[in-house]
C-alpha positions in Angstrom: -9.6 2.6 10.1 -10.2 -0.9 11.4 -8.9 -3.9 8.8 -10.8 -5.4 6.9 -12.0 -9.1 7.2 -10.2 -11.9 6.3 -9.4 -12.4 1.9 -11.9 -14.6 -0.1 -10.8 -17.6 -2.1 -10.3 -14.9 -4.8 -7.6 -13.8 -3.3 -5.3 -17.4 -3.7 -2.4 -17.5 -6.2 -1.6 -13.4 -5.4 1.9 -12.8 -4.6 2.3 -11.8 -0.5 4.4 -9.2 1.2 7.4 -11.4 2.7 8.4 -9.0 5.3 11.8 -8.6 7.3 12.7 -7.3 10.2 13.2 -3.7 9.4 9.7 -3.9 8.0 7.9 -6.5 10.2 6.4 -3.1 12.1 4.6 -2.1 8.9 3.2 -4.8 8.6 1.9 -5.1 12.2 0.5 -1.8 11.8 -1.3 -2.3 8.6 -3.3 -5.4 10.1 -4.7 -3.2 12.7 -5.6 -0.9 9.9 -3.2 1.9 10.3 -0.4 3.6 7.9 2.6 4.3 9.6 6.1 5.2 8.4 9.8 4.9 10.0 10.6 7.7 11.5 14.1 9.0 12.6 14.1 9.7 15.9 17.1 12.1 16.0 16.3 14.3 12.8 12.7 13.2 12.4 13.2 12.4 8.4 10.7 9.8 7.4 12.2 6.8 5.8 10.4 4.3 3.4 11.3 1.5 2.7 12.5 0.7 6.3 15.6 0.3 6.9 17.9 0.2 10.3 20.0 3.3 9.6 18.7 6.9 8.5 20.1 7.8 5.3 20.2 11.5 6.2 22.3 11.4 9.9 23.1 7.8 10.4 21.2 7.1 13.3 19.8 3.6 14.3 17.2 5.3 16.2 13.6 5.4 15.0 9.7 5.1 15.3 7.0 4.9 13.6 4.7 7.7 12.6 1.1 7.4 11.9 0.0 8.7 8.7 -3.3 10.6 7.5 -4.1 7.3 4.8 -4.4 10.0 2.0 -2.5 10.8 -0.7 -2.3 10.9 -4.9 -1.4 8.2 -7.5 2.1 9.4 -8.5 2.2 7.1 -11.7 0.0 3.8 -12.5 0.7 0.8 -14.9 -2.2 -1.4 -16.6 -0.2 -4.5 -16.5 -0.8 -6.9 -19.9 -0.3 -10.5 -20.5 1.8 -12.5 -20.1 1.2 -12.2 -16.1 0.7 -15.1 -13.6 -2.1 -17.4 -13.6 -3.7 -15.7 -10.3 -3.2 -12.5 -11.7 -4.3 -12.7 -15.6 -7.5 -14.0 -14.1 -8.5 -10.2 -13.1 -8.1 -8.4 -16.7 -8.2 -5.3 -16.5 -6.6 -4.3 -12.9 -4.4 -1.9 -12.0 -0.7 -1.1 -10.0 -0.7 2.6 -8.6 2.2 4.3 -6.7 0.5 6.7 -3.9 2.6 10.1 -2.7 2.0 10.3 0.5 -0.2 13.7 1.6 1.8 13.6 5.3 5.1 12.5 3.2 5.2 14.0 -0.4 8.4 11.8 -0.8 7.3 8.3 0.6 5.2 6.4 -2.4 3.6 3.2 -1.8 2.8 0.6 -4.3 -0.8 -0.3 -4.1 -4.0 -1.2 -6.4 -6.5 1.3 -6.9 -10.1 -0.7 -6.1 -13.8 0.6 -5.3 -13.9 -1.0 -1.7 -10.9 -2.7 0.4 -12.3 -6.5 -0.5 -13.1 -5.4 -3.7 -11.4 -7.5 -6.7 -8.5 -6.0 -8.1 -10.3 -5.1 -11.8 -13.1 -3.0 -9.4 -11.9 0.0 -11.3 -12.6 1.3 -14.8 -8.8 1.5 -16.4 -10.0 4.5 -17.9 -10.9 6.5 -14.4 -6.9 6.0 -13.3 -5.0 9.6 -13.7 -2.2 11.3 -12.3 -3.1 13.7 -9.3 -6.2 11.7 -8.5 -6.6 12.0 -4.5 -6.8 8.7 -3.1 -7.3 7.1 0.9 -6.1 3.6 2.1 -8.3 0.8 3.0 -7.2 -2.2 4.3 -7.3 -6.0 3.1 -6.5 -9.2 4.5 -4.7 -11.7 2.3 -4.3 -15.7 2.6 -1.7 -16.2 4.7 -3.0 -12.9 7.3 -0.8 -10.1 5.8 -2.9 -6.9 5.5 -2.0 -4.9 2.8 -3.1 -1.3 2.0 -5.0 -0.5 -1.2 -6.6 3.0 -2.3 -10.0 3.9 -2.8 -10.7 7.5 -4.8 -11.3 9.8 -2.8 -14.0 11.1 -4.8 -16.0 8.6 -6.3 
């Protein structure tokens, strides 16, 4: 999937990613539009979030494994006021954790929205459930960090 363009105006006032350096690679891959997960290069356990030692043999040696982009919301919250400014602007949006399809035990927090640019509130609250198959787009925010969001699969 290639990334989407750079965020709108709408986008200022959202809280960023501030990423380190266990999960600066993440980010690199998501702004060329690709899902990828650390990846234990000795017992090939997936590990998210990232982290420089596998929890499972202790290893320090890793890569990153590219990911299908599909998955299931897991659990979602319809936050309520009182939220910040930027974000009690969208009424109505949503905060979805994603299993994984490749990785049933890796979840990503994301927003569920109709297209990658679309505004956070793109979805009818009432069209969120639990099982729902989802895929990840790809959106730019200020400040150039790509983040994933999920689209339903079935529209």
């Amino acid at each position: 999937m290639a990334p989407a363009a750079p965020a709108a105006d709408s986008d200022a006032g959202l809280l960023l990613p501030v990423p380190d350096d266990d999960g600066a690679p993440f980010w690199a891959y998501t702004a060329r539009g690709e899902l990828r997960v650390q990846t234990c290069s000795d017992c090939n356990e997936l590990r998210f979030p990232p982290r420089p030692c596998c929890p499972h043999c202790q290893s320090f040696a890793a890569h990153w494994q590219k990911m299908s982009g599909r998955g299931r919301i897991w659990s979602f919250v319809l936050p309520h006021p009182p939220l910040l400014p930027a974000y009690a602007a969208r009424p109505g949006y949503n905060a979805i954790v994603v299993e994984l399809a490749d990785a049933p035990r890796v979840r990503l927090v994301g927003n569920l929205v109709t297209a990658a640019d679309a505004p956070l509130n793109s979805v009818d609250p009432a069209r969120l459930r639990i099982g729902a198959p989802v895929k990840a787009a790809f959106h730019t925010l200020p400040g150039g960090v790509t983040v994933p969001r999920w689209l339903l699969e079935r529209p």
